[in-house]
Steps between C-alpha positions, in 0.01 A plus 500: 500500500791693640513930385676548137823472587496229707453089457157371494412380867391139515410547845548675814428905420699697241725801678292787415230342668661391822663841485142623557349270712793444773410864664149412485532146707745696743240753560298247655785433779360671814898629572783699304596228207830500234571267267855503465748337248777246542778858416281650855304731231152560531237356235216641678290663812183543647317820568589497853890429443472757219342755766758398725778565336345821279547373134317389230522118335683611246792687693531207714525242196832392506642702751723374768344357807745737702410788346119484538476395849737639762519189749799299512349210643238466208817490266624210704192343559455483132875394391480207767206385329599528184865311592331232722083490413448515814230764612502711754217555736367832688897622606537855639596733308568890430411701203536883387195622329391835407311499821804425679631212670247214500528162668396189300431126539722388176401144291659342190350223278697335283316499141574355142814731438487709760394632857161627645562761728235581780505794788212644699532750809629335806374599865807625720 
């Protein structure tokens, strides 16, 4: 059964349960991880995306995609996925962190309503 205000679930996982247990399979990914919805807003982050970027799940819940990570090419990696489900595999990229100016290997996987977004550090 689903929380109290929502429909019983006949199957699949009610909300406030894949609410919690969405961070906890992206925490196994060995790289930074968002979940991101079909409107470019993140539904959720790992720990090392969350580290990245310096906030907390629940500042990041929701927010737009362009204003929690400062790398144009992740915004258009992720809205030509979303537009065409096609993913996008290990492209270059630049971000802005607090550390300063990081280079990235960018991936997107197209999910059930939405887009997986992947980075890790890339070697220059």
């Amino acid at each position: 059964m689903g929380g109290p205000d929502e429909a019983p679930v006949s199957h699949g996982v009610c909300a406030a349960c894949k609410k919690a247990l969405i961070p906890q399979f992206l925490d196994t990914l060995p790289g930074a991880a968002v979940l991101i919805d079909p409107l470019s807003r993140v539904l959720s982050a790992n720990k090392i995306a969350r580290g990245e970027v310096g906030r907390e799940l629940s500042a990041l819940e929701g927010s737009p995609l362009e204003e929690v990570i400062d790398c144009a090419e992740a915004v258009k990696a992720v809205t030509d996925t979303l537009l065409s489900g096609t993913p996008v595999a290990d492209d270059p990229a630049t971000a802005r962190f607090g550390r300063g100016v990081v280079p990235l290997a960018l991936s997107t996987r197209p999910v059930k309503d939405g887009v997986l977004l992947l980075w890790a550090p890339r070697q220059t």
